[in-house]
C-alpha positions in Angstrom: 23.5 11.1 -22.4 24.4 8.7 -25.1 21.8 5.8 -22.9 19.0 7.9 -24.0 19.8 7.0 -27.4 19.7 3.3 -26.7 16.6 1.7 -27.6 17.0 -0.8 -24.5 16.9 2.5 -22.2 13.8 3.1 -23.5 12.1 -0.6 -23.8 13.5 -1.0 -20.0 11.8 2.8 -19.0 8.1 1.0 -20.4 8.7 -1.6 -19.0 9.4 -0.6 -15.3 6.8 2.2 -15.9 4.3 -0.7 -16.7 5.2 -3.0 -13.9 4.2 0.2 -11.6 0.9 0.4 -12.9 0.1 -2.9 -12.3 1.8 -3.4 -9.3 1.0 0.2 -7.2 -2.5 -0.5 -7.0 -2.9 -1.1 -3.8 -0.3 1.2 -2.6 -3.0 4.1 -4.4 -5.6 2.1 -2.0 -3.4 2.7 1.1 -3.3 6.1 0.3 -6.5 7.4 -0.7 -8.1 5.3 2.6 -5.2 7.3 5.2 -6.1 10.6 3.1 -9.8 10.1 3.6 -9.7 11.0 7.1 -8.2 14.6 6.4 -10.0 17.7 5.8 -10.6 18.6 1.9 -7.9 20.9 1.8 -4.8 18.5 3.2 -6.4 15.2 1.1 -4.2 16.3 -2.0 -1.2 17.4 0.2 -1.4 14.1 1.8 -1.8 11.9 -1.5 1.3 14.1 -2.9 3.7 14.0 0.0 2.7 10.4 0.5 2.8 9.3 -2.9 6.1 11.1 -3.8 8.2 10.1 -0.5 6.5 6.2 -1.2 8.2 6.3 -4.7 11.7 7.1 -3.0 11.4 5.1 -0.5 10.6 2.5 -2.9 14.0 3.1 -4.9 15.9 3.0 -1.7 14.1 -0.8 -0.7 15.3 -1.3 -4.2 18.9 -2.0 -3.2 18.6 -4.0 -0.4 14.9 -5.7 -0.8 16.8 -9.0 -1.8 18.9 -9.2 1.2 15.4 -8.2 3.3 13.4 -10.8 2.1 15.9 -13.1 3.2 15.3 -12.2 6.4 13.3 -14.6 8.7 9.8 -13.2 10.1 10.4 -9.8 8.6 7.6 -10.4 6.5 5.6 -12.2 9.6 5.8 -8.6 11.2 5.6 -6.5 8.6 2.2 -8.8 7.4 0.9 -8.2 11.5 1.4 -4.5 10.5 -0.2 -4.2 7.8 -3.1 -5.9 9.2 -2.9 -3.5 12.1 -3.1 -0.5 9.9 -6.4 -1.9 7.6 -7.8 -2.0 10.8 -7.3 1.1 11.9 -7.9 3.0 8.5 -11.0 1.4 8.7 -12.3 2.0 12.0 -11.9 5.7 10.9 -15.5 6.4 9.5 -18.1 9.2 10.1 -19.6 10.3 13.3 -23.2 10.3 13.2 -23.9 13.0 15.7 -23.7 15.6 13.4 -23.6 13.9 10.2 -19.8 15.1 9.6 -16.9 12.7 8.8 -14.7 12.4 12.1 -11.5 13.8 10.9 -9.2 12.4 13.6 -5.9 12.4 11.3 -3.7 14.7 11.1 -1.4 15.2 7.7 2.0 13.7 8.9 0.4 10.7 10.5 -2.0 10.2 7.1 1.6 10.8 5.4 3.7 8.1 7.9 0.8 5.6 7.7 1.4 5.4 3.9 5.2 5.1 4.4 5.1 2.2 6.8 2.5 0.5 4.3 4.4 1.0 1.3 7.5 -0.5 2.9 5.9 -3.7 3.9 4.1 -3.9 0.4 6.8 -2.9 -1.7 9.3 -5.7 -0.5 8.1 -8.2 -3.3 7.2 -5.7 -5.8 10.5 -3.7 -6.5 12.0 -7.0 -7.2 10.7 -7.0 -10.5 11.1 -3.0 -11.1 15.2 -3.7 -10.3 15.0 -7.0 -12.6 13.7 -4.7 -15.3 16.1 -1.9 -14.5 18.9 -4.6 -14.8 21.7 -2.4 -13.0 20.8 1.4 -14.6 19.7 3.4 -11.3 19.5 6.2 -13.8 16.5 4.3 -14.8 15.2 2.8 -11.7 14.1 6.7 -10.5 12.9 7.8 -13.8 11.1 5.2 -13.9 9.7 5.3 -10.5 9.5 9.1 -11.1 7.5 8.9 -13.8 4.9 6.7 -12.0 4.4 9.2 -9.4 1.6 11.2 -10.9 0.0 7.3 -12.2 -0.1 6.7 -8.2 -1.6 10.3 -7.3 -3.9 10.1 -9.9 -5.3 6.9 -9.2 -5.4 7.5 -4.9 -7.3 11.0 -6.1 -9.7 9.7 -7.6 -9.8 6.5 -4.9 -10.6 9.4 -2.4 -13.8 10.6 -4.6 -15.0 7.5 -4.7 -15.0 6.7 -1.1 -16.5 9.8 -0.1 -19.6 8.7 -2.8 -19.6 4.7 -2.7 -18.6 4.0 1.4 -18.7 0.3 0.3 -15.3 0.8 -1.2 -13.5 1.7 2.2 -14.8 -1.9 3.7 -13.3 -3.0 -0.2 -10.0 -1.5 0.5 -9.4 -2.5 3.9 -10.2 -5.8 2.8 -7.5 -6.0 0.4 -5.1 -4.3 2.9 -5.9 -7.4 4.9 -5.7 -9.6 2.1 -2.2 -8.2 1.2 -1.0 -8.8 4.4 -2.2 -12.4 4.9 -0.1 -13.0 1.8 2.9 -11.5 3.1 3.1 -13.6 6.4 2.5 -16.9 4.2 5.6 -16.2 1.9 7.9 -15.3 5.2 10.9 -17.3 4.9 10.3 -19.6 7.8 6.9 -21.2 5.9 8.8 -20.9 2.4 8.8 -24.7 3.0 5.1 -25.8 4.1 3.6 -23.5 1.7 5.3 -25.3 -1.0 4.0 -28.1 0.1 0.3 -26.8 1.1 -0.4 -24.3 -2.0 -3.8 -23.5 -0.3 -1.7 -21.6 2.7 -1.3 -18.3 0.5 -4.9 -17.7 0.0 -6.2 -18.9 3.2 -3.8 -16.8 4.7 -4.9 -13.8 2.4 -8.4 -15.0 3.1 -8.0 -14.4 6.5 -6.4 -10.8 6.6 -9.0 -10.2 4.8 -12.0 -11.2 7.1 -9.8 -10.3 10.1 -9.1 -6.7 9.1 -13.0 -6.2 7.6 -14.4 -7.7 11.2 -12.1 -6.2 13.6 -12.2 -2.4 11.7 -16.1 -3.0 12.1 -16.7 -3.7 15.4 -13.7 -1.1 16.7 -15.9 1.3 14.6 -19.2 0.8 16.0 -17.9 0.8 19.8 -16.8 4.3 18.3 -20.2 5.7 17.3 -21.5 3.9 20.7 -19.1 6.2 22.5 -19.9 9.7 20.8 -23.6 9.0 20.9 
Protein backbone atom coordinates (compact mmCIF):
# COMPACT_ATOMS: atom_id res chain seq x y z
CA UNK A 1 0.00 0.00 0.00
CA UNK A 2 3.07 2.04 0.01
CA UNK A 3 1.53 3.94 -3.67
CA UNK A 4 -1.00 5.47 -1.53
CA UNK A 5 1.70 7.36 0.07
CA UNK A 6 2.99 8.71 -3.22
CA UNK A 7 2.01 12.08 -3.90
CA UNK A 8 1.96 11.18 -7.83
CA UNK A 9 -0.82 8.39 -6.86
CA UNK A 10 -2.72 11.03 -5.71
CA UNK A 11 -2.08 14.06 -8.34
CA UNK A 12 -2.72 11.10 -11.15
CA UNK A 13 -6.28 9.91 -8.98
CA UNK A 14 -7.43 14.12 -9.60
CA UNK A 15 -6.48 14.11 -12.38
CA UNK A 16 -8.23 11.09 -14.04
CA UNK A 17 -11.16 11.83 -11.67
CA UNK A 18 -11.29 15.38 -13.46
CA UNK A 19 -10.86 14.25 -17.01
CA UNK A 20 -14.23 12.16 -16.19
CA UNK A 21 -16.12 15.07 -15.31
CA UNK A 22 -15.39 16.72 -18.15
CA UNK A 23 -15.42 14.16 -20.43
CA UNK A 24 -18.79 11.84 -19.19
CA UNK A 25 -21.05 14.45 -19.97
CA UNK A 26 -22.64 13.13 -22.59
CA UNK A 27 -22.33 9.68 -21.57
CA UNK A 28 -24.82 11.15 -18.36
CA UNK A 29 -26.99 12.52 -21.47
CA UNK A 30 -27.22 8.98 -23.04
CA UNK A 31 -28.31 7.79 -19.98
CA UNK A 32 -30.79 9.95 -18.50
CA UNK A 33 -32.60 10.10 -22.26
CA UNK A 34 -32.69 5.79 -22.38
CA UNK A 35 -33.90 5.98 -18.54
CA UNK A 36 -36.62 8.47 -19.39
CA UNK A 37 -38.71 6.01 -21.07
CA UNK A 38 -38.94 3.75 -17.88
CA UNK A 39 -41.46 3.87 -15.18
CA UNK A 40 -40.41 6.09 -11.93
CA UNK A 41 -39.45 3.25 -10.01
CA UNK A 42 -36.79 1.41 -12.64
CA UNK A 43 -35.34 5.27 -13.84
CA UNK A 44 -32.73 5.05 -10.86
CA UNK A 45 -32.09 1.21 -11.35
CA UNK A 46 -31.49 1.98 -14.85
CA UNK A 47 -29.16 5.14 -14.32
CA UNK A 48 -27.24 2.80 -11.65
CA UNK A 49 -26.86 -0.46 -13.56
CA UNK A 50 -26.08 1.56 -16.59
CA UNK A 51 -23.83 3.96 -15.20
CA UNK A 52 -21.81 1.36 -13.12
CA UNK A 53 -21.50 -1.43 -15.96
CA UNK A 54 -20.53 1.91 -18.50
CA UNK A 55 -17.57 2.64 -16.03
CA UNK A 56 -16.26 -1.06 -16.39
CA UNK A 57 -16.76 -1.30 -19.55
CA UNK A 58 -14.88 1.78 -19.87
CA UNK A 59 -11.74 0.33 -17.99
CA UNK A 60 -11.89 -2.73 -20.13
CA UNK A 61 -11.86 -0.34 -23.66
CA UNK A 62 -9.06 1.05 -21.71
CA UNK A 63 -6.54 -1.63 -22.70
CA UNK A 64 -7.16 -2.08 -26.08
CA UNK A 65 -8.86 1.46 -27.27
CA UNK A 66 -5.41 2.24 -29.00
CA UNK A 67 -5.26 -0.75 -31.04
CA UNK A 68 -9.39 -0.07 -31.82
CA UNK A 69 -8.98 3.21 -33.11
CA UNK A 70 -6.63 1.98 -35.44
CA UNK A 71 -9.05 0.14 -36.90
CA UNK A 72 -10.50 1.30 -40.33
CA UNK A 73 -14.36 2.25 -40.35
CA UNK A 74 -14.85 1.10 -36.76
CA UNK A 75 -15.55 4.53 -35.93
CA UNK A 76 -17.66 4.94 -39.45
CA UNK A 77 -20.09 2.24 -37.82
CA UNK A 78 -19.95 2.84 -34.47
CA UNK A 79 -20.71 6.94 -35.60
CA UNK A 80 -23.93 5.23 -37.90
CA UNK A 81 -24.89 3.74 -34.46
CA UNK A 82 -24.86 6.19 -32.52
CA UNK A 83 -26.83 8.14 -34.84
CA UNK A 84 -29.28 5.26 -34.93
CA UNK A 85 -29.73 5.27 -31.25
CA UNK A 86 -30.38 9.46 -30.86
CA UNK A 87 -32.91 8.65 -33.18
CA UNK A 88 -34.56 6.32 -31.51
CA UNK A 89 -34.21 7.71 -27.88
CA UNK A 90 -35.84 10.52 -29.34
CA UNK A 91 -38.68 9.27 -31.15
CA UNK A 92 -39.59 7.84 -27.61
CA UNK A 93 -41.91 10.81 -26.35
CA UNK A 94 -45.45 10.95 -24.78
CA UNK A 95 -48.62 9.66 -26.10
CA UNK A 96 -51.24 12.10 -26.19
CA UNK A 97 -54.21 10.00 -25.89
CA UNK A 98 -54.14 9.92 -22.39
CA UNK A 99 -51.70 12.47 -21.52
CA UNK A 100 -49.23 9.59 -20.07
CA UNK A 101 -45.63 9.21 -21.23
CA UNK A 102 -45.50 5.98 -23.55
CA UNK A 103 -43.17 3.80 -21.55
CA UNK A 104 -42.15 1.38 -24.35
CA UNK A 105 -38.67 0.46 -22.63
CA UNK A 106 -37.98 -2.01 -20.70
CA UNK A 107 -34.88 -1.92 -17.91
CA UNK A 108 -32.28 -4.19 -19.72
CA UNK A 109 -32.87 -2.62 -23.14
CA UNK A 110 -32.66 1.15 -21.28
CA UNK A 111 -29.50 -0.55 -19.63
CA UNK A 112 -27.93 -2.24 -23.16
CA UNK A 113 -28.73 1.04 -25.06
CA UNK A 114 -26.36 2.92 -22.60
CA UNK A 115 -23.63 0.14 -23.06
CA UNK A 116 -23.56 0.22 -26.81
CA UNK A 117 -23.38 4.12 -26.54
CA UNK A 118 -20.83 4.30 -24.10
CA UNK A 119 -18.56 2.00 -26.15
CA UNK A 120 -18.74 4.07 -29.29
CA UNK A 121 -18.22 7.38 -27.21
CA UNK A 122 -15.71 6.17 -24.95
CA UNK A 123 -13.08 5.11 -27.68
CA UNK A 124 -11.43 8.63 -27.77
CA UNK A 125 -12.01 9.55 -24.29
CA UNK A 126 -10.26 6.78 -22.22
CA UNK A 127 -7.30 7.65 -24.10
CA UNK A 128 -6.59 10.45 -22.02
CA UNK A 129 -7.91 8.59 -18.57
CA UNK A 130 -5.01 5.71 -19.44
CA UNK A 131 -2.40 8.66 -20.40
CA UNK A 132 -3.11 10.03 -16.93
CA UNK A 133 -3.12 6.65 -15.35
CA UNK A 134 0.33 6.18 -16.95
CA UNK A 135 0.44 2.21 -16.43
CA UNK A 136 -1.17 2.03 -12.57
CA UNK A 137 -4.57 -0.09 -13.30
CA UNK A 138 -4.82 0.14 -9.58
CA UNK A 139 -5.63 3.68 -10.50
CA UNK A 140 -7.35 3.46 -13.63
CA UNK A 141 -10.62 1.72 -11.59
CA UNK A 142 -10.43 3.94 -8.61
CA UNK A 143 -10.44 6.42 -10.56
CA UNK A 144 -13.17 5.45 -12.84
CA UNK A 145 -14.79 4.13 -9.62
CA UNK A 146 -14.87 7.13 -8.08
CA UNK A 147 -16.60 8.88 -11.04
CA UNK A 148 -19.45 6.60 -10.90
CA UNK A 149 -21.70 8.43 -8.48
CA UNK A 150 -20.39 12.05 -10.60
CA UNK A 151 -22.10 10.12 -13.74
CA UNK A 152 -25.40 9.01 -11.69
CA UNK A 153 -25.66 12.11 -10.20
CA UNK A 154 -25.52 14.15 -13.16
CA UNK A 155 -27.98 11.52 -15.56
CA UNK A 156 -30.49 11.90 -12.16
CA UNK A 157 -30.83 14.98 -12.26
CA UNK A 158 -30.74 15.04 -16.45
CA UNK A 159 -33.88 12.77 -15.96
CA UNK A 160 -35.69 15.69 -13.78
CA UNK A 161 -35.06 17.95 -16.09
CA UNK A 162 -36.41 16.31 -19.08
CA UNK A 163 -39.56 15.36 -17.43
CA UNK A 164 -39.96 19.47 -16.62
CA UNK A 165 -38.14 21.24 -19.68
CA UNK A 166 -39.09 18.61 -22.85
CA UNK A 167 -36.77 21.01 -24.92
CA UNK A 168 -33.83 19.24 -23.44
CA UNK A 169 -34.64 15.71 -24.91
CA UNK A 170 -34.58 17.47 -28.69
CA UNK A 171 -31.07 19.08 -26.82
CA UNK A 172 -29.68 15.77 -26.09
CA UNK A 173 -30.45 13.90 -28.95
CA UNK A 174 -28.94 16.53 -30.78
CA UNK A 175 -25.69 16.18 -29.26
CA UNK A 176 -25.98 12.41 -29.49
CA UNK A 177 -26.07 13.23 -33.15
CA UNK A 178 -23.48 15.71 -32.99
CA UNK A 179 -21.17 13.08 -31.19
CA UNK A 180 -21.60 10.78 -33.69
CA UNK A 181 -21.04 13.01 -36.76
CA UNK A 182 -17.61 13.60 -35.06
CA UNK A 183 -16.81 10.08 -34.70
CA UNK A 184 -17.24 9.13 -38.44
CA UNK A 185 -15.10 12.27 -39.49
CA UNK A 186 -12.03 11.13 -37.30
CA UNK A 187 -12.37 7.28 -38.72
CA UNK A 188 -9.07 6.30 -39.86
CA UNK A 189 -9.85 6.18 -43.62
CA UNK A 190 -10.68 10.33 -43.63
CA UNK A 191 -7.67 10.85 -41.01
CA UNK A 192 -6.14 12.31 -44.27
CA UNK A 193 -8.91 14.63 -45.95
CA UNK A 194 -9.92 16.01 -42.77
CA UNK A 195 -6.48 17.15 -42.17
CA UNK A 196 -6.63 18.78 -45.11
CA UNK A 197 -10.37 20.14 -44.93
CA UNK A 198 -10.62 21.13 -41.05
CA UNK A 199 -14.36 22.15 -41.71
CA UNK A 200 -15.15 18.18 -42.19
CA UNK A 201 -15.32 17.60 -38.28
CA UNK A 202 -17.98 20.07 -37.61
CA UNK A 203 -20.00 19.69 -40.71
CA UNK A 204 -19.93 16.26 -40.00
CA UNK A 205 -21.07 16.92 -36.24
CA UNK A 206 -23.40 19.50 -37.75
CA UNK A 207 -25.11 16.99 -39.59
CA UNK A 208 -25.66 14.20 -36.94
CA UNK A 209 -26.99 16.67 -35.37
CA UNK A 210 -29.81 17.89 -37.74
CA UNK A 211 -30.04 14.29 -38.96
CA UNK A 212 -30.75 12.71 -35.62
CA UNK A 213 -33.15 15.99 -34.35
CA UNK A 214 -35.23 15.59 -38.01
CA UNK A 215 -35.42 11.94 -38.30
CA UNK A 216 -36.42 11.30 -34.23
CA UNK A 217 -39.12 14.08 -35.06
CA UNK A 218 -40.84 12.89 -37.89
CA UNK A 219 -40.48 8.94 -36.61
CA UNK A 220 -42.30 10.51 -33.53
CA UNK A 221 -45.17 12.19 -34.98
CA UNK A 222 -46.01 9.15 -37.49
CA UNK A 223 -46.16 7.66 -33.76
CA UNK A 224 -48.81 9.91 -32.20
CA UNK A 225 -50.56 9.70 -35.89
CA UNK A 226 -50.81 5.97 -35.30
CA UNK A 227 -52.26 5.86 -31.54
CA UNK A 228 -54.67 8.66 -32.26
Amino acid sequence: MEFLQSADFWIGLVKIVWINIILSGDNAVVIAMAARTLPANQQKLAVFWGSGAAVVLRVILTVVAAYLLGLSYLQIVGGLLLLWIGVQLLSEEEDDAGGEVRRRGSLMAAVRTILIADLVMSLDNVIAVAAAAQGSYVLLILGLAISIPLVIFGATLLVTLMERFPIIVSLGAALIGWVGGETIASDVVLQDFAHANPWLHYAAAGAGAAFVVLLGKVLQRRVEAESA
